[in-house]
C-alpha positions as CSV (number, residue, x, y, z in Angstrom):
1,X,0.0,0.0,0.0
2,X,1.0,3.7,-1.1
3,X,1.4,5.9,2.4
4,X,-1.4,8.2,2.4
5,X,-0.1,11.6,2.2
6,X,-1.8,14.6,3.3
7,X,-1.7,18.1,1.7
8,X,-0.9,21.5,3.8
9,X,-4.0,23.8,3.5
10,X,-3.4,27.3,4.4
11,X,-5.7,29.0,6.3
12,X,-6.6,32.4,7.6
13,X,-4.5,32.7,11.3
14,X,-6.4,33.4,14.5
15,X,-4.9,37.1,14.7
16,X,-6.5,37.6,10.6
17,X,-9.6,36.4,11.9
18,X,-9.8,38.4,15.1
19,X,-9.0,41.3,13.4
20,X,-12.0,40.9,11.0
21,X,-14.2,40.4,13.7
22,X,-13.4,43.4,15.5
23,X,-13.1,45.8,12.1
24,X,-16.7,44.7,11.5
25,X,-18.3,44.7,14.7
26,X,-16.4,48.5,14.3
27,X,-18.2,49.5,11.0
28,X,-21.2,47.7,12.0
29,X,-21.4,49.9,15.1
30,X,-20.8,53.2,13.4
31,X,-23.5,52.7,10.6
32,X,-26.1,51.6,13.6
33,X,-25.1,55.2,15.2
34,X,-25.6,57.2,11.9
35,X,-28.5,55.1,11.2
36,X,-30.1,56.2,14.7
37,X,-28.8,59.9,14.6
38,X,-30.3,60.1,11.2
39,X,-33.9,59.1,12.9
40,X,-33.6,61.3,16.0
41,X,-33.3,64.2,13.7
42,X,-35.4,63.8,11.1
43,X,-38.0,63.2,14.0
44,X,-36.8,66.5,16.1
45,X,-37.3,68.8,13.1
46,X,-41.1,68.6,12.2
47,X,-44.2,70.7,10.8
48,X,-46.0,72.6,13.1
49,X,-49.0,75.5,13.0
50,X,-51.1,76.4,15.6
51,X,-54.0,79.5,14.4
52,X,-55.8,81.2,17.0
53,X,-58.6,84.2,17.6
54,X,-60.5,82.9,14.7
55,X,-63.2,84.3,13.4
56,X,-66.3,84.2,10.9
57,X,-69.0,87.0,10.3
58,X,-71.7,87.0,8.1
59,X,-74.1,90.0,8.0
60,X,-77.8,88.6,9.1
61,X,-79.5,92.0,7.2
62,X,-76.9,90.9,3.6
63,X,-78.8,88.7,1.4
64,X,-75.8,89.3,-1.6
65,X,-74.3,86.2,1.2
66,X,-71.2,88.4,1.6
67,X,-69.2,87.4,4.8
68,X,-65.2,87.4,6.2
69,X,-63.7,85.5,8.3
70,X,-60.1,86.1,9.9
71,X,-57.2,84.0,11.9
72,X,-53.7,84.1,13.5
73,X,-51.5,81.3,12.5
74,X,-48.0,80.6,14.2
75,X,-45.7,78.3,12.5
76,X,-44.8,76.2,16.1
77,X,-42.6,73.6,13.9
78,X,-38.8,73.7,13.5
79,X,-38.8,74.0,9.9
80,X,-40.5,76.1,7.1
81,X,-44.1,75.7,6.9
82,X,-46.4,76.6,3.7
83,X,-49.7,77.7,4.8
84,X,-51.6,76.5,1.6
85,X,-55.2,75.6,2.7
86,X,-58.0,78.0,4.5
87,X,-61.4,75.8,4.3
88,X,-64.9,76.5,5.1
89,X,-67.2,73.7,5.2
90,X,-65.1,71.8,3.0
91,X,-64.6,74.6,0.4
92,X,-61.0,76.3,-0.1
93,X,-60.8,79.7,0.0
94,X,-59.0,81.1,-3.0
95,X,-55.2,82.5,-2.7
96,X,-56.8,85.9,-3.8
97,X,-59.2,86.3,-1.3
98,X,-56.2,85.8,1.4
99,X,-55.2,89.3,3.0
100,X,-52.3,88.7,5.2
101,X,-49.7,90.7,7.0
102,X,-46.1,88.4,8.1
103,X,-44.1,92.2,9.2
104,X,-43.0,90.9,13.1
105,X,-42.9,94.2,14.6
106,X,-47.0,94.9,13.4
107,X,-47.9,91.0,14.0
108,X,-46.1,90.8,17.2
109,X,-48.3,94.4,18.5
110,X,-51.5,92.6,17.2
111,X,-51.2,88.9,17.3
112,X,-53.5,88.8,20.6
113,X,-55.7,91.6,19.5
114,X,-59.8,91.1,18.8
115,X,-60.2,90.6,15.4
116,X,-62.8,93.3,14.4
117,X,-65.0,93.2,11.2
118,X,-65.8,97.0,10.1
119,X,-68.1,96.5,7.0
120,X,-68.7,96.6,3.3
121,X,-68.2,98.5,0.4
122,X,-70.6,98.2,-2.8
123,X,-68.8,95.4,-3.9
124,X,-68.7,93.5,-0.6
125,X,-64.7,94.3,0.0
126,X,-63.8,94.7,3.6
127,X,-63.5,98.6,4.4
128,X,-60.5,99.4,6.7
129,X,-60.8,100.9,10.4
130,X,-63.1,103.7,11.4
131,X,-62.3,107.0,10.6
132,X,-63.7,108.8,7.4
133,X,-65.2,105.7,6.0
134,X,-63.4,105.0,2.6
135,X,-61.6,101.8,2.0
136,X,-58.5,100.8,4.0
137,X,-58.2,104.1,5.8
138,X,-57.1,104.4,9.8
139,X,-58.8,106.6,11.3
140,X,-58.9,109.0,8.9
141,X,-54.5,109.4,8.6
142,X,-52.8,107.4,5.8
143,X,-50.0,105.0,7.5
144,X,-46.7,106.5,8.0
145,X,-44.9,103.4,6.4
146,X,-45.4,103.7,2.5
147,X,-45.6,100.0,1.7
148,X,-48.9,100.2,3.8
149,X,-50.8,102.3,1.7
150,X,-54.8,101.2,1.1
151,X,-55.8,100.4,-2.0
152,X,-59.3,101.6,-3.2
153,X,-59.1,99.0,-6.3
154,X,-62.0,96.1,-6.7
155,X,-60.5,94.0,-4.9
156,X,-58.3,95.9,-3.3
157,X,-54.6,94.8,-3.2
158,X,-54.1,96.7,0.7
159,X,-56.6,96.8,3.4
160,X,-55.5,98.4,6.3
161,X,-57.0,98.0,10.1
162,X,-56.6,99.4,13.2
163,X,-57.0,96.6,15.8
164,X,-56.2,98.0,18.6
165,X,-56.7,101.9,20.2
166,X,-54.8,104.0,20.7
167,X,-53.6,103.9,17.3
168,X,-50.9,106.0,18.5
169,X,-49.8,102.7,20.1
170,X,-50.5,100.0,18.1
171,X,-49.4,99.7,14.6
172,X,-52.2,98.8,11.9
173,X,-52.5,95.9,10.3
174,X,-51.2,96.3,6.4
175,X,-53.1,92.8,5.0
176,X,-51.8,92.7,1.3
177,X,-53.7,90.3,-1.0
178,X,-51.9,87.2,-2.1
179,X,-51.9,85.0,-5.2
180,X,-50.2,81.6,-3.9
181,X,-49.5,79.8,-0.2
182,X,-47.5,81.8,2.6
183,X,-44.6,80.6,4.1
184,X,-43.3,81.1,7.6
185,X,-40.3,80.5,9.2
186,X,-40.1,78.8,12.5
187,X,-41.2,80.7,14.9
188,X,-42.7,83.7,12.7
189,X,-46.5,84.4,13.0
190,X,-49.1,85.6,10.3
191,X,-52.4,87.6,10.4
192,X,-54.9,86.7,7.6
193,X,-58.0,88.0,7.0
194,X,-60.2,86.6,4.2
195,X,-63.2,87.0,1.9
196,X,-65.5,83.8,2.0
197,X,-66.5,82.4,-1.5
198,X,-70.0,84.0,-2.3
199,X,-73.3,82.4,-1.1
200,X,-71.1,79.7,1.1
201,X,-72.3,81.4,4.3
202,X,-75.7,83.8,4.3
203,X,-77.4,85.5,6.8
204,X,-79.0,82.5,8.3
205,X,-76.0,81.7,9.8
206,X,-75.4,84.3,11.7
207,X,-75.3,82.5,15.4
208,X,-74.6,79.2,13.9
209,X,-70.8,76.6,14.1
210,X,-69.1,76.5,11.2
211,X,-65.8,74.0,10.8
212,X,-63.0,76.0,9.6
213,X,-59.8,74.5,8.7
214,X,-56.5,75.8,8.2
215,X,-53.3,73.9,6.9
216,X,-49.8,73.8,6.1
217,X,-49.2,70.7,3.6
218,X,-50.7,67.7,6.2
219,X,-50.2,69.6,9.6
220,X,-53.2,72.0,11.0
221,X,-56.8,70.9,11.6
222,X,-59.9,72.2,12.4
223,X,-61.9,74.6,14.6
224,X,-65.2,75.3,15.0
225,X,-66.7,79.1,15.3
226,X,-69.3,80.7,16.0
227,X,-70.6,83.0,13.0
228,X,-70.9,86.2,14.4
229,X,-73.0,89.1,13.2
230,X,-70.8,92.4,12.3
């Protein structure tokens, strides 16, 4: 018989091996970490609004069915929001009947202020504050700040309120019209005030809850108010 004869295998030494081990178990760990951190943050940096002092009025003596409605939004979240959506009863109000002022000094002064509804004009625009009467004027002065100046146009592109007296105190409101969704940095607050689609609310629901819902892409919600008569 022939001597059986074995054949030397290399192999891969203890030390290789261990080393393997330990450099995976390294790079293993690290992509669990930046994996994780990656989770917290994209779950600490998140949409947030939250609207307050808001209002609806419809006139109970206007059969036209002309009515307003108003709201302050804060953007609460740590990114940019994009307030694109003001409902009532299911209907979007359009970009162009959104007045809104974003300055932070005149937001700031009127942010917990009463919303106050003067009245009409022939074509059912929102006058401004009292004072002579004509559209967007504050108590009968023009605004100091020439990039608040009313408009008298139909619709107008400036309405300017007084929200709080003394004026002498409080800035006015300069609510310009807008033609697309408003964004807000975190932190920063806006004041809209809007013209309701025509016939959606009439006078007999003066007295009566109306859902109103405000959004910024899928955060927001709604509130229910009470349609009060200017």
């Amino acid at each position: 018989m022939f001597p059986i004869r074995t054949k030397n295998r290399r192999g891969i030494s203890v030390v290789i091996t261990t080393l393997i081990i330990l450099v995976s178990s390294v790079v293993l760990g690290t992509g669990v970490v930046f994996y994780g951190t990656s989770l917290f943050q994209t779950a600490s940096q998140q949409q947030s609004i939250a609207n307050q002092n808001v209002q609806l009025w419809a006139n109970s003596t206007d059969t036209s069915g002309t009515s307003w409605g108003a709201a302050a939004i804060r953007n609460n979240g740590d990114v940019l929001a994009t307030v694109n959506t003001i409902q009532i009863r299911g209907v979007n109000i359009p970009f162009t009947s959104w007045y809104v002022d974003t300055d932070p000094t005149r937001v700031n002064q009127n942010f917990q202020a009463q919303f106050n509804y003067t009245k009409n004009d022939m074509f059912g625009n929102l006058k401004g504050s009292a004072g002579n009467g004509e559209i967007g004027t504050v108590a009968g002065a023009q605004p100091q700040n020439p990039s608040c100046t009313p408009q008298t146009t139909n619709p107008p592109t400036m309405i300017v309120l007084q929200l709080q007296k003394p004026k002498t105190s409080f800035s006015p409101v300069c609510l310009k019209q807008q033609s697309s969704p408003v964004t807000l940095n975190p932190g920063s607050k806006m004041i809209v005030y809007f013209r309701v689609p025509q016939g959606l609310l009439g006078p007999v629901d003066s007295g009566s809850s109306v859902t109103t819902n405000i959004f910024a892409g899928n955060v927001g919600g709604p509130t229910t108010i009470t349609v009060a008569n200017p």
